[in-house]
C-alpha positions in Angstrom: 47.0 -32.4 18.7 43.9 -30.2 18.1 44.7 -26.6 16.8 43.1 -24.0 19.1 40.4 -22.4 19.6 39.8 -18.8 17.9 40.3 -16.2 20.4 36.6 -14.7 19.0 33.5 -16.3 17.7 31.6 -15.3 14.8 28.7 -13.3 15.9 25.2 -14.1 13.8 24.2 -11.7 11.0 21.3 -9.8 12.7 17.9 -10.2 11.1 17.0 -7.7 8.8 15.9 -4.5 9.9 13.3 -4.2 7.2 11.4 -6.6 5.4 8.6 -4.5 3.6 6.1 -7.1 5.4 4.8 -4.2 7.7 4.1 -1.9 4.5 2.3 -4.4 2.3 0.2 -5.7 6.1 -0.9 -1.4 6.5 -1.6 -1.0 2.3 -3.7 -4.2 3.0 -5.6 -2.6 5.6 -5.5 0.7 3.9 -7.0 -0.3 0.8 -9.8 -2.3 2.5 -10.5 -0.3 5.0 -10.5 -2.6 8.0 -11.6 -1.0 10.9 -8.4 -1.6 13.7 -8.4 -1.0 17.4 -4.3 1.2 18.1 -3.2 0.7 21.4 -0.9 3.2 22.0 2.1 2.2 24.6 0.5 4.7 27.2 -2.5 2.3 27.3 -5.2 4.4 25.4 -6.9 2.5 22.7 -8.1 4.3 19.4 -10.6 2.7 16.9 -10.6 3.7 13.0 -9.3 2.8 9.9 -5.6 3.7 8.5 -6.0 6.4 5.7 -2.5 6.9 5.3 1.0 5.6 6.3 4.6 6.1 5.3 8.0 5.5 7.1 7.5 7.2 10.7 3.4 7.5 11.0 -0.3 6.7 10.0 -3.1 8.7 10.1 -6.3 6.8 11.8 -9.8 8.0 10.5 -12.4 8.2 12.8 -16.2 8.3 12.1 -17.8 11.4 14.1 -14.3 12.2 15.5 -11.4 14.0 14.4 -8.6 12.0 13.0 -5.4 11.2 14.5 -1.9 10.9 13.2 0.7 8.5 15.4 3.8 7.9 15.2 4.5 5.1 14.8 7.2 4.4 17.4 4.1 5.5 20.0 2.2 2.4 19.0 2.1 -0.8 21.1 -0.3 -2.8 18.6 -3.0 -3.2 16.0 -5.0 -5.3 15.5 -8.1 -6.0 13.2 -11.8 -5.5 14.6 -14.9 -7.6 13.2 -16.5 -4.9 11.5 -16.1 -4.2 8.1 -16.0 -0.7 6.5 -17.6 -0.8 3.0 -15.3 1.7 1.2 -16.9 5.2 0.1 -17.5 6.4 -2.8 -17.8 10.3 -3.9 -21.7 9.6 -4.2 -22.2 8.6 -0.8 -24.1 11.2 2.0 -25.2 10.6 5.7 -27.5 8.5 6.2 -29.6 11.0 7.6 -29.6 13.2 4.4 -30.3 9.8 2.6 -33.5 9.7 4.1 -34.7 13.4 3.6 -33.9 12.9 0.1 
């Protein structure tokens, strides 16, 4: 004779909720400034790079338009576009003051 069957199975231990992957993908972008396209989960799509990040939000910096902070639960993806910023340095200007100078 077989013994029976448990009354209840064992349910699976859920992934876990936080694997730092997410933080070390946005320093990544962070520190090399890699322009991204956001597309927020209304549809709207916002290009930049991420300044800043923490827990709940980012800030995306925008060249010749103010810069946003999202939450993060508003945010359907990002993803990396094929131009690369070239990180600024406290010497840098316009270009067009470059020129007059």
């Amino acid at each position: 004779m077989t013994p029976p069957l448990p009354s209840r199975r064992h349910a699976k231990t859920p992934p876990p909720g936080e694997t730092g992957q997410e933080a070390l993908y946005l320093r990544s972008l962070s520190d090399r400034q890699v322009p991204v396209s956001v597309k927020l989960r209304g549809g709207e799509i916002v290009k930049g790079w991420i300044e800043y990040f923490d827990d709940g939000m980012l800030r995306l910096t925008r060249e010749g338009k103010p810069n946003l902070f999202i939450y993060k639960h508003q945010i359907e993806t990002i993803s990396e576009t094929n131009r690369r910023r070239s990180p600024r340095t406290a010497n840098d200007q316009p270009l067009a003051n470059k020129a007059a100078s």
